[in-house]
C-alpha positions in Angstrom: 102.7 189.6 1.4 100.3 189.6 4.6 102.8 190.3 6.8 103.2 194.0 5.1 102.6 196.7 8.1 99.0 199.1 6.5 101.3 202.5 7.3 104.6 202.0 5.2 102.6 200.1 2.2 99.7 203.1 2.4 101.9 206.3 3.1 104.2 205.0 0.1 101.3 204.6 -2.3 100.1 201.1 -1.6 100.6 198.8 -4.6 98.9 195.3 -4.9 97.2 192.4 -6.0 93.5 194.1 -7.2 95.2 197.8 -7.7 94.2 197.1 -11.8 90.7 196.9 -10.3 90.3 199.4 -7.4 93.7 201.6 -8.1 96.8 202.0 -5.6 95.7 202.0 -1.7 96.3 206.0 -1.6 93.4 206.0 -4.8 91.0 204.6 -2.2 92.1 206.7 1.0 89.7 209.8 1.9 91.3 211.4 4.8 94.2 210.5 7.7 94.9 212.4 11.1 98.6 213.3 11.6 100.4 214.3 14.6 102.9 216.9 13.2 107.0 217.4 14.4 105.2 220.4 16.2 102.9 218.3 18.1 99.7 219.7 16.2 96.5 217.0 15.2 96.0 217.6 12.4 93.0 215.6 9.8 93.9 215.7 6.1 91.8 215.1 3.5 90.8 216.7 0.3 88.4 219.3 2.0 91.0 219.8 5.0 94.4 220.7 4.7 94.7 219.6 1.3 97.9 220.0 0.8 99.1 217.8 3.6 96.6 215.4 2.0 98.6 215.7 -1.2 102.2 214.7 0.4 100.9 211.9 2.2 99.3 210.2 -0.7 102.8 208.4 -1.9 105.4 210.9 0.5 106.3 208.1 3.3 106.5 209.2 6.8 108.1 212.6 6.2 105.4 214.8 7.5 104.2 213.1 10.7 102.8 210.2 12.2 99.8 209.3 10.8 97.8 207.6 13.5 94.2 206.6 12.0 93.3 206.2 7.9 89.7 206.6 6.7 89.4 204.8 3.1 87.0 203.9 0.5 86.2 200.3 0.8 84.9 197.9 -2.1 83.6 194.1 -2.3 86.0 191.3 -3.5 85.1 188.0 -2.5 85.4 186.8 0.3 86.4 184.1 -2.8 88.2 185.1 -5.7 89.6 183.0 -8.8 93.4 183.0 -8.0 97.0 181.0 -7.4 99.9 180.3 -8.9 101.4 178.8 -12.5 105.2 177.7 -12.4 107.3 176.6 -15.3 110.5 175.8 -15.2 113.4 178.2 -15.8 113.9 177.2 -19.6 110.5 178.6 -20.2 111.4 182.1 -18.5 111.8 183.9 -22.0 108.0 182.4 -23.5 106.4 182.6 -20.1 107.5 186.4 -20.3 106.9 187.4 -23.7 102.7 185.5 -23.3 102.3 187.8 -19.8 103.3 190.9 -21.6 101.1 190.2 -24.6 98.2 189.3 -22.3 98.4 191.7 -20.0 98.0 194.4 -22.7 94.6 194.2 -23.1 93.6 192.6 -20.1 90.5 193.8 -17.9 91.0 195.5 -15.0 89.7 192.1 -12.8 92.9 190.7 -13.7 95.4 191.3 -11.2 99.0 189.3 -12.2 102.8 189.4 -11.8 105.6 187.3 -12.9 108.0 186.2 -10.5 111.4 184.7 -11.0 112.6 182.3 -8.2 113.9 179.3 -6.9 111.2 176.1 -6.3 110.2 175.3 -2.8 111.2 171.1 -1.8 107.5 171.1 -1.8 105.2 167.9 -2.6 103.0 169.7 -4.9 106.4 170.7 -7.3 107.8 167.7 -9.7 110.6 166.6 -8.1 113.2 167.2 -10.9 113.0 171.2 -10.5 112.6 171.4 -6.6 115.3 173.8 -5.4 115.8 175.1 -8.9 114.9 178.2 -10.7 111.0 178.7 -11.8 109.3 181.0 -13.0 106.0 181.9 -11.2 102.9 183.5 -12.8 100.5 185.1 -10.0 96.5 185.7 -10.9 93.5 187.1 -8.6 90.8 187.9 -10.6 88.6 190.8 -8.7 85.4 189.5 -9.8 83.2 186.5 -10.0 84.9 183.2 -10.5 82.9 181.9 -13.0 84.1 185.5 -15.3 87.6 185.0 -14.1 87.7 181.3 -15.7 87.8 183.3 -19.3 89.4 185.9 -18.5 92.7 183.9 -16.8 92.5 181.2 -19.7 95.4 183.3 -21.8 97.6 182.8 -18.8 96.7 179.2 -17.7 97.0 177.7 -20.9 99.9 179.1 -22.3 102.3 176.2 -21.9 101.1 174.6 -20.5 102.3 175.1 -16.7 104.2 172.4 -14.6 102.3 173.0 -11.9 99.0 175.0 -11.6 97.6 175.7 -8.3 94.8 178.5 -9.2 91.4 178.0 -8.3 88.9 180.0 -6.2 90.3 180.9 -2.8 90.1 183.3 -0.1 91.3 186.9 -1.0 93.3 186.7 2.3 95.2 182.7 1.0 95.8 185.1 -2.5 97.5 187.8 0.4 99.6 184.5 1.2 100.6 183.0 -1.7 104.6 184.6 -1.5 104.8 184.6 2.5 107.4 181.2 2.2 109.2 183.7 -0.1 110.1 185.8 2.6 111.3 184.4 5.7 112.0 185.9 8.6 115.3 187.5 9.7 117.1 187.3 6.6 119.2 190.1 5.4 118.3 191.5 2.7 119.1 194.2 -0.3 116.2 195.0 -2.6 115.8 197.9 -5.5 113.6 198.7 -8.0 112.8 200.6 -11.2 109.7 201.0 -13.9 110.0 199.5 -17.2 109.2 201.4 -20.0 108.0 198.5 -21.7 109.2 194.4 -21.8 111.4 194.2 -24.9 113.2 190.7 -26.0 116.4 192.8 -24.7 115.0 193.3 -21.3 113.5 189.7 -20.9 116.8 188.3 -21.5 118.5 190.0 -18.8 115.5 189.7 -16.8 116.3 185.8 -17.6 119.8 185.8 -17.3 120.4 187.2 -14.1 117.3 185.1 -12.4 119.9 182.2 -13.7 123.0 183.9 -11.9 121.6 184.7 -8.5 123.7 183.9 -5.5 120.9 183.0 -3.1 118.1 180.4 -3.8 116.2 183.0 -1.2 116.2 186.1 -4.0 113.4 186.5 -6.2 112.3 189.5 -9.0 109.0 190.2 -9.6 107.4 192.3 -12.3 104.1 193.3 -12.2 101.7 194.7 -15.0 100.6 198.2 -14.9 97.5 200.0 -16.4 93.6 199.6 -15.2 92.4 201.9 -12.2 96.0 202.9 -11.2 97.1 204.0 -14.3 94.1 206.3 -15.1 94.4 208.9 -12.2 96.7 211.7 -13.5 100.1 212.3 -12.5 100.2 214.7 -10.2 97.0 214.4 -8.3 98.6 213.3 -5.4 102.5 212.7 -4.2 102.8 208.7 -5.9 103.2 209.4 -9.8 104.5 207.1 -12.6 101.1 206.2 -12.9 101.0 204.9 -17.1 104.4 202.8 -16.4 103.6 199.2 -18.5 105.7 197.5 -15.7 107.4 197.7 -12.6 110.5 195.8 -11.1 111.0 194.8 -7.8 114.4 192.4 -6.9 114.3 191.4 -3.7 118.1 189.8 -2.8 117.6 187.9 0.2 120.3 185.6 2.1 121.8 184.1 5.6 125.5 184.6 6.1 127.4 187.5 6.5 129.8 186.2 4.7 127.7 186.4 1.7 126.7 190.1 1.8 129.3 191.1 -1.0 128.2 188.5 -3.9 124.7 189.4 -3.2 124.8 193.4 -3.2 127.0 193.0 -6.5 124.9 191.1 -7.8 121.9 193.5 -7.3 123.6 196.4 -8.3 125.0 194.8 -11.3 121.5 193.2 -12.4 119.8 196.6 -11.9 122.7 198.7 -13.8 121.9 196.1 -16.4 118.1 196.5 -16.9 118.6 200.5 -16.4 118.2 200.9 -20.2 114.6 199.2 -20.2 113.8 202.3 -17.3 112.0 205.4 -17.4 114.3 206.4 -15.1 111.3 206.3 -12.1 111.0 204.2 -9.2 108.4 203.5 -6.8 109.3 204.1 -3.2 108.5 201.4 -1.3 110.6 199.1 -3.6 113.7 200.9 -3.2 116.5 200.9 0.0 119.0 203.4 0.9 120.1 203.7 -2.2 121.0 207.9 -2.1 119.1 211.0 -2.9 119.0 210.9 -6.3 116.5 207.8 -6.2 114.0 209.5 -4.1 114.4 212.2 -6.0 113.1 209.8 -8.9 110.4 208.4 -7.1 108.6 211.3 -7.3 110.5 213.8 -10.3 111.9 216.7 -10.0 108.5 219.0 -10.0 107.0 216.6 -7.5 110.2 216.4 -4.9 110.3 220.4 -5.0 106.2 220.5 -3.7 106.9 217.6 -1.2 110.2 220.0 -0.1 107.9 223.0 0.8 105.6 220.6 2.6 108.3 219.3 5.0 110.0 222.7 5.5 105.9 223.9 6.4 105.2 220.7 8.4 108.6 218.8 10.1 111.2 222.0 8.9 113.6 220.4 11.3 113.7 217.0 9.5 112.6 215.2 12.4 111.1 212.8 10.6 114.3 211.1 9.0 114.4 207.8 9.3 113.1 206.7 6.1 113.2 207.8 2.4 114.1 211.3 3.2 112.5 214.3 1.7 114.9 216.4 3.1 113.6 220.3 3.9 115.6 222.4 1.3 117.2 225.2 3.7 120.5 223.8 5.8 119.5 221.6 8.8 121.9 221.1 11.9 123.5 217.4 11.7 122.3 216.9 15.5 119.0 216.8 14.3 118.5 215.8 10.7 122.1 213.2 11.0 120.3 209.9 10.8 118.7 211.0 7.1 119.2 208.6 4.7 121.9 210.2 2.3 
């Protein structure tokens, strides 16, 4: 989405469209400057204070503010070969089972997710599935257009799609695609998981629960792994899971009030159902409050331990709280470390 604030997506790890290409936004950062709990400016990078380096790389905001980022930079565009596929719903299963096979062997210019939602009432969708469930097959190709016409072709002819909007565009426009997605001001209750692969088992409950979703407004994407990303090792910085084939992200979005108990049982029912399909990993910034033991597994066991010793060295207090919590592993008082999320 462009509306996504650089600090949260970067401190968390920073996944997105051209990571198969140019890895995770914390693959491309070279140093940050941090204001520590004890007031302190501090620049971290790998030469400097490397180990503060380390935590921020994927830790969140536990550590300090981060007020400047210095990253590697590399061309793409301005134009890029990219857009949107939708099928209808009925084609979920086939739609699923072509993106898995594809994205196997893919190159690393191919940037693609699938996501499962409901069809805007919008001119360029056939008129018979506006409002109704789709599913929606996302490309950017981080290279020349004329290569990307190839490499895509597995993707845009499998079908063939209802609608297909790709075609070069602006990078940014690509940025853009899933902003009507998202409106403002809705409430919202969103999880997340890796998959440890896409089985016919898991595509079916991927299908069958993008078929019993209470709001129109709630969407699931999943999105490919492997390329850049998946070839720095695990542990080389705080953000692991790196050689995960897919990652989950469901994203329950509604209005009313009234309607917060049939779309948070939903959600948790949905994800309790695709738990089997997990490696029992998550990436941070795809998860809520949902208790310790899931930040715990964004980062594993050996990983949360280093990231402990980190706070208790750099915010020992827990000032920094009010996010996914790495919480310092000696007793803090409630007055100051209260509003960590439990």
């Amino acid at each position: 989405m462009s509306t996504t604030g650089l600090g949260g997506l970067v401190l968390g790890g920073g996944s997105g469209w051209i990571e198969r290409k140019c890895g995770y936004s914390v693959d491309n950062l070279l140093s940050v400057q941090t204001v520590t709990a004890g007031g302190k400016i501090l620049t971290a990078s790998q030469s400097e204070n490397p180990d503060l380096f380390w935590g921020t790389r994927g830790g969140g905001g536990n550590f300090g503010v981060v007020t400047s980022f210095e990253f590697r930079l590399h061309p793409i565009g301005p134009t890029v070969l990219g857009g949107m596929l939708l099928y209808p719903a009925p084609m979920a299963p086939a739609v699923l089972r072509n993106f898995r096979d594809v994205m196997a062997d893919a190159a690393d210019e191919v940037g693609s997710g699938v996501a499962l939602i409901t069809a805007p009432p919008a001119d360029f969708v056939p008129e018979p599935v506006r409002g109704q469930p789709v599913v929606g097959v996302i490309v950017c190709y981080a290279g020349p257009v004329d290569e990307g016409e190839q490499a895509l072709a597995a993707l845009r002819e499998f079908g063939p799609p209802a609608v297909d909007m790709v075609g070069p565009m602006p990078y940014v426009a690509v940025q853009q695609l899933l902003d009507p997605d998202y409106p403002a001001g809705m409430r919202n209750y969103w999880t997340g998981d890796f998959l440890s692969g896409l089985p016919g088992e898991a595509i079916e409950v991927l299908c069958r629960y993008h078929l019993s979703k209470p709001s129109p407004l709630t969407g699931i994407a999943i999105l490919p792994g492997g390329g850049a990303s998946a070839r720095v090792p695990d542990g080389t910085m705080a953000i692991g899971q790196r050689r995960a084939p897919f990652n989950i992200h469901i994203t329950s979005l509604w209005q009313d009030p009234a309607d917060d108990d049939a779309n948070i049982a939903w959600t948790r029912a949905f994800s309790a159902a695709i738990k089997p399909f997990t490696t029992g990993r998550v990436y941070v910034n795809f998860i809520g409050d949902e208790g310790q033991d899931r930040v715990v597994a964004s980062f594993g066991s050996e990983g949360y331990s280093r990231l402990q010793r980190l706070k208790e060295r750099y915010d020992p207090d827990n000032l920094f709280c009010s996010n996914q919590n790495i919480k310092p592993s000696r007793a803090v008082p409630e007055a100051v470390g209260g509003g960590a999320r439990a």
